[in-house]
LOMAR-948904 format. One record per residue: residue number from 1; residue in one letter; x, y, z of N, C-alpha, C in turn. Coordinates in steps of 0.001 Angstrom, whole numbers, plus 500000, padded with zeros to 6 digits. Layout:
BEGIN
   num   residu      nxx      nyy      nzz     caxx     cayy     cazz      cxx      cyy      czz
   NUM        A        X        Y        Z        X        Y        Z        X        Y        Z
...
// end
This chain:
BEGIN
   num   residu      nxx      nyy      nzz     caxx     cayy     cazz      cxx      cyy      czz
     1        X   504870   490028   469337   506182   489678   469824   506305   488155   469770
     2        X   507230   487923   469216   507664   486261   468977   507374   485319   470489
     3        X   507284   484162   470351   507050   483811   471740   508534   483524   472467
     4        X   509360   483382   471733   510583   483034   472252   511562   484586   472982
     5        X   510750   485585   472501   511519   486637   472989   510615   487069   474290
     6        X   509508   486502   474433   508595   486688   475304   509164   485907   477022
     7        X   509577   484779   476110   510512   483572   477683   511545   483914   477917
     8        X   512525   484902   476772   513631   485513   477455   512910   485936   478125
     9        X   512642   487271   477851   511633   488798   478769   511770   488074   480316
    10        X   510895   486880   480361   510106   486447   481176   511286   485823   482272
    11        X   512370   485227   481947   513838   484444   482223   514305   485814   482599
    12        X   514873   486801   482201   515207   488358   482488   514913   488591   484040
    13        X   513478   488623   483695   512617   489265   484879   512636   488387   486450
    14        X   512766   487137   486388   512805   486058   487383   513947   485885   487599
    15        X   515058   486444   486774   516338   485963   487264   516830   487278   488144
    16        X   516381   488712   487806   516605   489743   488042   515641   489623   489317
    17        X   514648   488758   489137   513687   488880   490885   514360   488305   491688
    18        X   515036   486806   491007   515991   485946   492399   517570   487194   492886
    19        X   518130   487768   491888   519458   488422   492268   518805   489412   493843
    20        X   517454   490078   492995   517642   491427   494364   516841   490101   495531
    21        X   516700   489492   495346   515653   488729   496658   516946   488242   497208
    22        X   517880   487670   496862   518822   487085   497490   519768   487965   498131
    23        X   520003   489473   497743   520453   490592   498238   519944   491237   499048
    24        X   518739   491237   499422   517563   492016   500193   517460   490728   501082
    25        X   517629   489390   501019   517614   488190   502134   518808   488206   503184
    26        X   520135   488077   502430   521416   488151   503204   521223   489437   503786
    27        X   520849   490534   503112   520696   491655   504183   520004   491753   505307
    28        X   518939   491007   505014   518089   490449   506375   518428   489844   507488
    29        X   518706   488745   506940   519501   487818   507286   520550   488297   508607
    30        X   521484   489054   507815   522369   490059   508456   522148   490886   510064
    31        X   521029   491008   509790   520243   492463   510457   520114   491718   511643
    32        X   519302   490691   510988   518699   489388   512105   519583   489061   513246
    33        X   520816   488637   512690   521448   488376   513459   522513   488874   514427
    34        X   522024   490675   514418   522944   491668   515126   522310   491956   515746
    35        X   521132   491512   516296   519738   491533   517235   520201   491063   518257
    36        X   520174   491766   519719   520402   491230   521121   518973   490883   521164
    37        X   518322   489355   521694   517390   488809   521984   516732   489157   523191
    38        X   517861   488941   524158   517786   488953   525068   517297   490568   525924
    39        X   517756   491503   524753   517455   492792   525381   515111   493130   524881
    40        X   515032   492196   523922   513861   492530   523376   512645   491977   523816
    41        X   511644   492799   524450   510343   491777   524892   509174   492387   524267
    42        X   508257   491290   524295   506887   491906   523268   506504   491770   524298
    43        X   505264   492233   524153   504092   492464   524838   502608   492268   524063
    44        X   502065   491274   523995   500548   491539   523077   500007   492217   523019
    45        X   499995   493041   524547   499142   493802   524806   499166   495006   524137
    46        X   500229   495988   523772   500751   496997   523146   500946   496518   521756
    47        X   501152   495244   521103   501083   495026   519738   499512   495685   519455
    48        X   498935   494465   520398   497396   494967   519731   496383   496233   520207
    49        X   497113   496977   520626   496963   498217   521214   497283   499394   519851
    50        X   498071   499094   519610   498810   499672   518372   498267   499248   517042
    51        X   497787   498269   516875   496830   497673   515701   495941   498469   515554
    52        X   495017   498419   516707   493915   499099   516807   493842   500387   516473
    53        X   494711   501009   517400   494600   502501   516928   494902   502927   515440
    54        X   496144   502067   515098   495958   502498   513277   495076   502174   513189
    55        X   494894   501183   512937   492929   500783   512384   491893   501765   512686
    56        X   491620   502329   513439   490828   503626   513931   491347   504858   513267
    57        X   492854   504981   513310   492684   506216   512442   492730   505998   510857
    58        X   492667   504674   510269   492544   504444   508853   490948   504815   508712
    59        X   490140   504399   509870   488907   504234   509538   488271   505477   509906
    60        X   488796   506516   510567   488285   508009   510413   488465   508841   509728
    61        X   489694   508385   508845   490245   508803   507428   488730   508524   506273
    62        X   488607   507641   506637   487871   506643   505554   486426   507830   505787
    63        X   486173   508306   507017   485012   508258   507381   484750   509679   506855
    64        X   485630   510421   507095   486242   511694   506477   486050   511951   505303
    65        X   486664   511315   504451   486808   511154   502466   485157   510777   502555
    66        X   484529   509810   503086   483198   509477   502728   482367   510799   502811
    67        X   482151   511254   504024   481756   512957   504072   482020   514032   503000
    68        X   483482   513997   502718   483208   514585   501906   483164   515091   500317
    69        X   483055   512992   500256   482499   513090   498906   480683   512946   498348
    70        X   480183   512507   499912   478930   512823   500079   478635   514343   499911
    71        X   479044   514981   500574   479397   516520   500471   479037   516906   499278
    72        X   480011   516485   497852   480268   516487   496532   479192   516364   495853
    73        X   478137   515622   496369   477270   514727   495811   477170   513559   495129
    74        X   478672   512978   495610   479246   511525   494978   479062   510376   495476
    75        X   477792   510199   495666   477340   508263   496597   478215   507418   496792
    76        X   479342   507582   497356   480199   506199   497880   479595   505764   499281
    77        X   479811   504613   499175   479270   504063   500328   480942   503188   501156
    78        X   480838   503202   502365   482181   503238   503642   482973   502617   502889
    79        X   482875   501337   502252   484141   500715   501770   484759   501230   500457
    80        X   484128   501873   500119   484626   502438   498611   485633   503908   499035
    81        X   484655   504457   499791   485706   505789   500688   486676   505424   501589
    82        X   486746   503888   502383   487913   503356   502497   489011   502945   501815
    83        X   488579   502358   500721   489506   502152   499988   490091   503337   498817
    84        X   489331   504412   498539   489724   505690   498195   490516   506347   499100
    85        X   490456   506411   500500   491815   507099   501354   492611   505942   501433
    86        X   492615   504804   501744   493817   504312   501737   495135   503550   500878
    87        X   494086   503666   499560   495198   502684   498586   495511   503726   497936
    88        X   496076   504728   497797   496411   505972   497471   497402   506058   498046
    89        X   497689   506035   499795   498571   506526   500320   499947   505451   499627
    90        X   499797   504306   499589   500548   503117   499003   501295   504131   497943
    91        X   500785   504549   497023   501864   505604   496177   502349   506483   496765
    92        X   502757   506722   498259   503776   507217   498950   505326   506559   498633
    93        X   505152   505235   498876   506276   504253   498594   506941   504440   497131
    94        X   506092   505355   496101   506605   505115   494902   507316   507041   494547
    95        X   508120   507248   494321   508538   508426   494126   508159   509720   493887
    96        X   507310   510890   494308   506681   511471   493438   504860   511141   493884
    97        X   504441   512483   494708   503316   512892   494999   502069   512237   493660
    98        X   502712   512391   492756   502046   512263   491688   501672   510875   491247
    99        X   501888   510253   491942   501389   508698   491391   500639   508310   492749
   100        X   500492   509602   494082   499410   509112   494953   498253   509904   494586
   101        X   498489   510994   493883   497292   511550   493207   496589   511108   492396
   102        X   497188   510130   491427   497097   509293   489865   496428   508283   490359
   103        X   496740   507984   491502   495917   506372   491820   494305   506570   492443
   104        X   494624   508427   493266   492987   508123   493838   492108   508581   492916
   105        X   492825   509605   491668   491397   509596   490701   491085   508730   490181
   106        X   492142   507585   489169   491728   506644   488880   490695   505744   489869
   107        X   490786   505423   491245   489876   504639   491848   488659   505637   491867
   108        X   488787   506540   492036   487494   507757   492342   487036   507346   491267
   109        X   487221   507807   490053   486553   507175   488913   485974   505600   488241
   110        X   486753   504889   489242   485988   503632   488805   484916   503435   489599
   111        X   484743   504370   491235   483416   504251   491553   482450   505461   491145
   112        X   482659   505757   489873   481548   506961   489422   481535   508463   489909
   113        X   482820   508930   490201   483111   510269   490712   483464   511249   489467
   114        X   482938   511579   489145   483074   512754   487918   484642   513668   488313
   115        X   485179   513514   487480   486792   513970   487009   486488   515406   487566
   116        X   485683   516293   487366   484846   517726   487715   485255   517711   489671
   117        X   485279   516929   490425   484772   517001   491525   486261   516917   492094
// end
């Protein structure tokens, strides 16, 4: 591909990133400012109360998939079965069961899990 059709492409793509960023900002923007302040209070304590517990159930997920791909007879070790249950779910966000399925064999397979299993 020519290089000059390459800096359109490239001009395309950045100009089409500033339109929705600036549409998805004012919408923000927007949101932001229909916020009663005054009605809203944090609490740290319940932020990080709430951290935690996702974090605990990401990591019994994790602990789970590790079992039972040990099970399988597939040697992952915690962070690899962490990151096999959870960057998978991320293709929730994308349309279609099928690209959270697509993503954990592909990772299953880059840590040595036989396509079979």
């Amino acid at each position: 591909m020519p290089k000059t059709r390459k800096s359109v492409i490239a001009a395309i793509k950045i100009a089409l990133l500033l339109v929705v960023l600036w549409f998805v900002g004012t919408a923000l923007v927007d949101a932001i400012r229909t916020v009663n302040w005054q009605r809203l209070r944090f609490s740290p304590a319940w932020i990080v109360l709430g951290v935690g517990l996702t974090a605990c159930g990401y990591a019994a997920g994790a602990m789970a998939c590790h079992q039972v791909y040990n099970g399988l007879n597939c040697a992952l070790n915690f962070r690899q079965s962490y990151a096999l249950f959870n960057i998978p779910m991320l293709g929730a966000f994308i349309p279609g069961r099928v690209f959270s399925l697509a993503g954990h064999t592909a990772i299953a397979k880059a840590f040595g899990v036989p396509l079979r299993v």
